[in-house]
C-alpha positions in Angstrom: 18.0 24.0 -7.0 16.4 21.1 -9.5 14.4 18.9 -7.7 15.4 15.4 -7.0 12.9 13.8 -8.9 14.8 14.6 -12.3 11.6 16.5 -13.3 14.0 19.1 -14.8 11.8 22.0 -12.4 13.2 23.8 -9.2 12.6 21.8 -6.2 10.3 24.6 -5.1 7.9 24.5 -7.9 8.0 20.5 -7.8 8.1 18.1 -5.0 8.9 20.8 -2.3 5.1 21.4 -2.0 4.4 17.8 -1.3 6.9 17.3 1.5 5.5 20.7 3.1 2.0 19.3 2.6 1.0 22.5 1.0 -0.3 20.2 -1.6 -1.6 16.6 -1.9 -0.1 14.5 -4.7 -3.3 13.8 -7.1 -1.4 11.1 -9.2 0.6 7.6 -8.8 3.5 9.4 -10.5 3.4 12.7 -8.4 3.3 10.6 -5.0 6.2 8.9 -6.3 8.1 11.3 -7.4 7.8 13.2 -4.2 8.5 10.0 -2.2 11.9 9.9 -3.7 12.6 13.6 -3.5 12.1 12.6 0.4 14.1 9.6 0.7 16.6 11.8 -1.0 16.2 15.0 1.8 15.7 11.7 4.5 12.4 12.9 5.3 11.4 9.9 6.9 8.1 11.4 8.2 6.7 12.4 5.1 7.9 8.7 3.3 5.8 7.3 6.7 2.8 9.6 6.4 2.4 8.4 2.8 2.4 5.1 3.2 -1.2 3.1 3.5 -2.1 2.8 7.0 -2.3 -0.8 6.7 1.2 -0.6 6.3 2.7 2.6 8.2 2.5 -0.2 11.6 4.9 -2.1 9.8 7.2 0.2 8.6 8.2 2.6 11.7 9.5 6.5 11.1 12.9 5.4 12.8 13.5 2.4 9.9 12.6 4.1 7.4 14.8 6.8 8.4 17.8 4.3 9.0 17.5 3.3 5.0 17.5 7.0 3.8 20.5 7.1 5.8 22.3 3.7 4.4 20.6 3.8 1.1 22.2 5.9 -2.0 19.8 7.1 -4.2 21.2 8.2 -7.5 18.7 9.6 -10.0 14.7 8.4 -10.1 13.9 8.1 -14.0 10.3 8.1 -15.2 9.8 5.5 -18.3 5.9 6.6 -18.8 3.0 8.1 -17.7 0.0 7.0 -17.0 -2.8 9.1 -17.0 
């Protein structure tokens, strides 16, 4: 299956790795791409987890998990890089 993240690679090569926290996202665009392969699964818990702690008391496992549920995502396109 292609990942999510439009990154044309199989989810397993990709973000999978991420969500399993087999691997640690080095890079802005690697957190986000794997942030929206979650929100896409509903894996509220990993969305939480990477959050910055100042923020993960304000933004509980539970609501984020009720706005993967409502929310629709349709495609997550990268316009650049940064390196």
């Amino acid at each position: 299956m292609s990942c999510y993240c439009n990154s044309s690679l199989p989810y397993s090569q990709c973000c999978e790795p991420y969500l399993k926290g087999q691997k640690f996202a080095e890079r802005p665009q690697i957190l986000m791409r794997s942030r929206y392969t979650a929100y896409c699964l509903k894996d509220a818990q990993y969305i939480h987890d990477t959050y910055a702690q100042a923020k993960q008391a304000q933004n509980s496992v539970d609501d984020i998990a009720a706005f993967a549920n409502y929310a629709h995502f349709i495609k997550l396109e990268v316009l650049e890089e940064v390196a």
